[in-house]
OpenMM code with the backbone's topology and positions (N, CA, C; nanometers):
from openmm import Vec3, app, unit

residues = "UNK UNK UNK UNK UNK UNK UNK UNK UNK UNK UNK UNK UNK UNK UNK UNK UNK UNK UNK UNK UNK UNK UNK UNK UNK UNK UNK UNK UNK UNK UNK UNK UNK UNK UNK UNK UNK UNK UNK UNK UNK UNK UNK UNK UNK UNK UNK UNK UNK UNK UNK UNK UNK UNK UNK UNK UNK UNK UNK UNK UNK UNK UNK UNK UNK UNK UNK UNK UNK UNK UNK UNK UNK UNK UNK UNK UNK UNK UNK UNK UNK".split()
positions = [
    Vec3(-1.0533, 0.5177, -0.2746),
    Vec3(-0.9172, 0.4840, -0.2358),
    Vec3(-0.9161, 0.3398, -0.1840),
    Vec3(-0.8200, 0.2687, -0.2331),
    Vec3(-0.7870, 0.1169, -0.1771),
    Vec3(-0.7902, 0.1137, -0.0078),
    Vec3(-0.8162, -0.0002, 0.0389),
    Vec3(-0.7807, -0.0112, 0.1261),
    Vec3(-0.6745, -0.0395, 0.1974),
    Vec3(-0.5554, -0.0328, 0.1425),
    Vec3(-0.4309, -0.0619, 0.1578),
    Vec3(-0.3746, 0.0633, 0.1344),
    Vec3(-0.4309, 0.1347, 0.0754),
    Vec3(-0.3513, 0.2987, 0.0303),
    Vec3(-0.4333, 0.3704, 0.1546),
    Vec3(-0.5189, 0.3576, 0.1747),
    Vec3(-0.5576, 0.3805, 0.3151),
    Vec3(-0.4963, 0.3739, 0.4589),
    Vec3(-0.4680, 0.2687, 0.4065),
    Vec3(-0.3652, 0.2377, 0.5763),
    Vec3(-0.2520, 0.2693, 0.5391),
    Vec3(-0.1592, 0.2519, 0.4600),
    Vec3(-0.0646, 0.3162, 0.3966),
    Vec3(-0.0138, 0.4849, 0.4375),
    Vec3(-0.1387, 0.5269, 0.3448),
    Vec3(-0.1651, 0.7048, 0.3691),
    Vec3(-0.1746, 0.7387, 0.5504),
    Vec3(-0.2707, 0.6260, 0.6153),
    Vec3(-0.2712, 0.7079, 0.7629),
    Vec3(-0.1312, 0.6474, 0.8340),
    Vec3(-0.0744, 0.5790, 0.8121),
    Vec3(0.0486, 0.5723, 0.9282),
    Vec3(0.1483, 0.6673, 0.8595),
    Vec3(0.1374, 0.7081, 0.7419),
    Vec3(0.2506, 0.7423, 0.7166),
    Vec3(0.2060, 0.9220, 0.7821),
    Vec3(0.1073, 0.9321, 0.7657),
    Vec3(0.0150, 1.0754, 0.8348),
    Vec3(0.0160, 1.0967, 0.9786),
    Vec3(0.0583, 0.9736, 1.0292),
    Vec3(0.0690, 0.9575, 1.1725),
    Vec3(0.1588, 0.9745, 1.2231),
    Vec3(0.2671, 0.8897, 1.1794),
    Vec3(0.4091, 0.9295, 1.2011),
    Vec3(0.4772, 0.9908, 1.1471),
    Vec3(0.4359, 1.1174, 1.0772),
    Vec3(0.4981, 1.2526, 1.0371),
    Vec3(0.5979, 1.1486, 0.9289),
    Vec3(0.5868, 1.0680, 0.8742),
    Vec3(0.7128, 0.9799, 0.7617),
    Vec3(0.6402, 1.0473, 0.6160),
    Vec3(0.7474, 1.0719, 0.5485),
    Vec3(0.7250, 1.1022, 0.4070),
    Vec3(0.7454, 0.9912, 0.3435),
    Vec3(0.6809, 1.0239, 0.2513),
    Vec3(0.6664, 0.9212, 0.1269),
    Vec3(0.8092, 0.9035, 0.0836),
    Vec3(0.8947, 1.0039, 0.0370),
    Vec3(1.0404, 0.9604, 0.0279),
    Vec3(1.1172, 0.8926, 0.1151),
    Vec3(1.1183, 0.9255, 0.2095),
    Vec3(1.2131, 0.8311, 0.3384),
    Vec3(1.1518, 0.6897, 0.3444),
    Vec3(1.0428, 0.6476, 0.3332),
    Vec3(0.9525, 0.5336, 0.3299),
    Vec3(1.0422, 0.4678, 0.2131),
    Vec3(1.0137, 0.5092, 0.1181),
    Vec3(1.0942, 0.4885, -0.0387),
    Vec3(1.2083, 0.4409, -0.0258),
    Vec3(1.3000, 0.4886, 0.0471),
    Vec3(1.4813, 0.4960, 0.0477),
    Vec3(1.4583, 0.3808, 0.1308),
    Vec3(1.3664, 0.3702, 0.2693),
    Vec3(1.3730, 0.2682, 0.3889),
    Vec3(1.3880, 0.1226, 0.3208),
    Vec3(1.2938, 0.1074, 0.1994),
    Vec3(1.2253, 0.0112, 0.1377),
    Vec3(1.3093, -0.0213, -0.0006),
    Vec3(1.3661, 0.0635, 0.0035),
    Vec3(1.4277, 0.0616, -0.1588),
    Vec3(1.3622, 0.0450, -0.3626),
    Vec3(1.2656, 0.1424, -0.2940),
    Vec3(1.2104, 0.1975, -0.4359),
    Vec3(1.1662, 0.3243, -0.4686),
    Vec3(1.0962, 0.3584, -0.5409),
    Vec3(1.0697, 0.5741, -0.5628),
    Vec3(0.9956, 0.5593, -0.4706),
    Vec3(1.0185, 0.7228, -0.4529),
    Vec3(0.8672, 0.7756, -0.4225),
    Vec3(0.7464, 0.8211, -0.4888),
    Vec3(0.7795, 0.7603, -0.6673),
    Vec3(0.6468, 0.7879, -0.7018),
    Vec3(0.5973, 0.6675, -0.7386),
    Vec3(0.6515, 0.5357, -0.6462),
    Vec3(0.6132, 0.4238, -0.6380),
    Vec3(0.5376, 0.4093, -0.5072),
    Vec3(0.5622, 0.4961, -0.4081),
    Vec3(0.5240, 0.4965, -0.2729),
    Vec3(0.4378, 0.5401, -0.2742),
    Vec3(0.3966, 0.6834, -0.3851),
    Vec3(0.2882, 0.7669, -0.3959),
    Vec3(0.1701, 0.7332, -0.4677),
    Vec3(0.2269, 0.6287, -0.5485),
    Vec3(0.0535, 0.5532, -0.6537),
    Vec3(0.0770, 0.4488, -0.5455),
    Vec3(0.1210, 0.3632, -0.4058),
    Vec3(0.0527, 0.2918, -0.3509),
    Vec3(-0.0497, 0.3751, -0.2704),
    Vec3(-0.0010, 0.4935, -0.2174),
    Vec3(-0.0728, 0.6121, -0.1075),
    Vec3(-0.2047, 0.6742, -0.1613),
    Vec3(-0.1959, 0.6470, -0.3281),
    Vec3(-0.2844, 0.7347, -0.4464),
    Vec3(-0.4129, 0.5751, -0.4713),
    Vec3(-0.4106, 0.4897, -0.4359),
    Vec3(-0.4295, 0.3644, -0.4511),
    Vec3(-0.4574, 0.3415, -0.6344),
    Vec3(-0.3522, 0.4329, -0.6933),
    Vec3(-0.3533, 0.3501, -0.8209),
    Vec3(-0.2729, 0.2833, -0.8301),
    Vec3(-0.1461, 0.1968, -0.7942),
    Vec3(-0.1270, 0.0766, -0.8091),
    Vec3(-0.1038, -0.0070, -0.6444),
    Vec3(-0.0690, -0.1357, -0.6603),
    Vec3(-0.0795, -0.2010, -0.5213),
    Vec3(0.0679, -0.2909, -0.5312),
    Vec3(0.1105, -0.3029, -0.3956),
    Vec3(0.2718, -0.2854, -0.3905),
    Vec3(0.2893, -0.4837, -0.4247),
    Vec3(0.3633, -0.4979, -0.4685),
    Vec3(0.4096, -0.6720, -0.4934),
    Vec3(0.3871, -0.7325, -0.3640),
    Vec3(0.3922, -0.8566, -0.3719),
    Vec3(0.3913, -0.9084, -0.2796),
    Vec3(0.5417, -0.9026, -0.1748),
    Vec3(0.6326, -0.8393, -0.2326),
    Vec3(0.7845, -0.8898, -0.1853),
    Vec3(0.7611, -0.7012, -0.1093),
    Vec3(0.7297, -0.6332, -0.2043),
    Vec3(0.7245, -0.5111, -0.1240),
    Vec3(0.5883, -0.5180, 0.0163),
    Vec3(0.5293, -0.5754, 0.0124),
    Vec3(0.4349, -0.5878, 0.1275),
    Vec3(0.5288, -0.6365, 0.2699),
    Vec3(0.5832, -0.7370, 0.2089),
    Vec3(0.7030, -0.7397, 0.2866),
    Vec3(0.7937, -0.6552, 0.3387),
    Vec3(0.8253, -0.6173, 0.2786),
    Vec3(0.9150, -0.4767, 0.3022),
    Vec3(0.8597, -0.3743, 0.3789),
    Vec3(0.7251, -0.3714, 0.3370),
    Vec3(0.6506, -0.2558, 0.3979),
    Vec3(0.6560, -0.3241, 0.5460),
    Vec3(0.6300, -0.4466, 0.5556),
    Vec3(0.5802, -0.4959, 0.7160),
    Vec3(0.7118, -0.4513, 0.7673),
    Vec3(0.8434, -0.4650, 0.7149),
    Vec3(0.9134, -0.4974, 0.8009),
    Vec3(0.9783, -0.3377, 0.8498),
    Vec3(0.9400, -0.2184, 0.7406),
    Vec3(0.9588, -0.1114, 0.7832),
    Vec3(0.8897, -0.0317, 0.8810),
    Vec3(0.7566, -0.0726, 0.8897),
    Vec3(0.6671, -0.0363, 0.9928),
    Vec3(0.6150, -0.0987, 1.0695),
    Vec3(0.5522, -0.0700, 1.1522),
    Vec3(0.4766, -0.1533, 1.2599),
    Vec3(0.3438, -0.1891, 1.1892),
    Vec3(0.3229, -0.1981, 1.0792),
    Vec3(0.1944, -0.2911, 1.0270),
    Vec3(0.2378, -0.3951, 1.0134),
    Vec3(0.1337, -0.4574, 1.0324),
    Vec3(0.1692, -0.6228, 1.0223),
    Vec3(0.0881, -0.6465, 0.9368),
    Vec3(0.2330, -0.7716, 0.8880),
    Vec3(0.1684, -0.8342, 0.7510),
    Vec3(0.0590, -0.8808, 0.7244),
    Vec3(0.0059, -0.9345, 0.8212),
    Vec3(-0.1227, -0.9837, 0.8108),
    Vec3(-0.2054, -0.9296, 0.7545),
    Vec3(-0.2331, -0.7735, 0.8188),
    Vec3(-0.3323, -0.6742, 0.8061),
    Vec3(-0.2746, -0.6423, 0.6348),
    Vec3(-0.1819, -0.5837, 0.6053),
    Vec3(-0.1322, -0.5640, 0.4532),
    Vec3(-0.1762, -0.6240, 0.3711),
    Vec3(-0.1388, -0.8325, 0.4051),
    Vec3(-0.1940, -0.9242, 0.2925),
    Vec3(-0.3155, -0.8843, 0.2772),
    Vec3(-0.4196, -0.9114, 0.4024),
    Vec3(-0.5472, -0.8623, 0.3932),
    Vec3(-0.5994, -0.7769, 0.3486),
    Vec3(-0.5625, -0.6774, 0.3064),
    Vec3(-0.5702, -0.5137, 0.2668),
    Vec3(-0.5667, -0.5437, 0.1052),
    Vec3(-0.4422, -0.5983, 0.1127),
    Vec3(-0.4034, -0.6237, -0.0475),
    Vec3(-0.5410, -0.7143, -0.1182),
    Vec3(-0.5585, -0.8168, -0.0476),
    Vec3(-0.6261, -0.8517, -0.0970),
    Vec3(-0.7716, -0.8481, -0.1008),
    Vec3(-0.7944, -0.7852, -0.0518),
    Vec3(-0.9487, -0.7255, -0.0809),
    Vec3(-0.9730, -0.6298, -0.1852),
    Vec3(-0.8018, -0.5356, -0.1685),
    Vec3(-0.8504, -0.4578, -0.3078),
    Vec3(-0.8396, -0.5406, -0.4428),
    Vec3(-0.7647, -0.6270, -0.4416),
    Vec3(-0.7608, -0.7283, -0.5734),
    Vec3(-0.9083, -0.7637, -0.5838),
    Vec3(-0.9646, -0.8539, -0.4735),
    Vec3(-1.1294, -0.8348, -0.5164),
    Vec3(-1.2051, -0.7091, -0.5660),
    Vec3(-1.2035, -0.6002, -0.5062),
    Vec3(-1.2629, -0.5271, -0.5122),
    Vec3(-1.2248, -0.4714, -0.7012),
    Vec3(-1.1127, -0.4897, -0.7353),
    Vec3(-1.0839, -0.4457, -0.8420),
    Vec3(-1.1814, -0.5811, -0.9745),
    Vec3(-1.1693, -0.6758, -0.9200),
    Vec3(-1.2101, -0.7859, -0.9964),
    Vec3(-1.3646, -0.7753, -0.9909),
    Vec3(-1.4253, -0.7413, -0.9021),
    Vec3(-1.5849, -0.7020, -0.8981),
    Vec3(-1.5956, -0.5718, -0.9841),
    Vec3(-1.5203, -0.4931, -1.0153),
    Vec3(-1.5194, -0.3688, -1.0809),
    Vec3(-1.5537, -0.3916, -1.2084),
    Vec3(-1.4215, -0.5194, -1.2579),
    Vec3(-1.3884, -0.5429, -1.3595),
    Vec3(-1.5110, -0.6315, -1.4422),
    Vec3(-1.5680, -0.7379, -1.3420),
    Vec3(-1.7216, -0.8108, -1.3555),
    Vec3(-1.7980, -0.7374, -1.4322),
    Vec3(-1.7948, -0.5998, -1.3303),
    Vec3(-1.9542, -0.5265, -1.3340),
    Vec3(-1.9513, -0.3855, -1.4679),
    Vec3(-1.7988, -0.3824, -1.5440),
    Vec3(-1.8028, -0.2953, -1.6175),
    Vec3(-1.7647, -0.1691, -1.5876),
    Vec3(-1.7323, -0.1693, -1.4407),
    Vec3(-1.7592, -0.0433, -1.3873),
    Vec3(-1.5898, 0.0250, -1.3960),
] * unit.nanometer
topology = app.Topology()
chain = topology.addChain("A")
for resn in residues:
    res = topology.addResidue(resn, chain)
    for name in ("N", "CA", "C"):
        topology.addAtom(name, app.Element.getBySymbol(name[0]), res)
């Protein structure tokens, strides 16, 4: 699992928030909310935004998140794997 679908998955586990209400907060599906939570896909940069501004994560931590899994996907992609 990404590390961004990670943090994703536990606040939303934390604060009893569903993936739909997250969705409506933000203005996209919830089975857009659910492949970020599933870490098969990773949210735009404009939705990272969105995400900061719906929750108490901060962007910082998100960009950061985001972008490690972009590495992590690009070392994947290197190694064949």
């Amino acid at each position: 699992m990404s590390n961004l679908a990670k943090m994703l998955k536990n606040y939303l586990e934390f604060y009893h928030i569903s993936q739909e209400k997250l969705a409506k907060t933000i203005g996209v599906s919830q089975v857009i909310v659910g492949a970020w939570c599933n870490g098969n896909r990773i949210p735009s940069g404009e939705n990272i935004i969105k995400l900061s501004l719906a929750t108490d994560l901060k962007e910082e931590e998100l960009i950061k998140a985001y972008f490690d899994d972009i590495k992590e996907q690009l070392s994947k992609t290197e190694t064949g794997e």
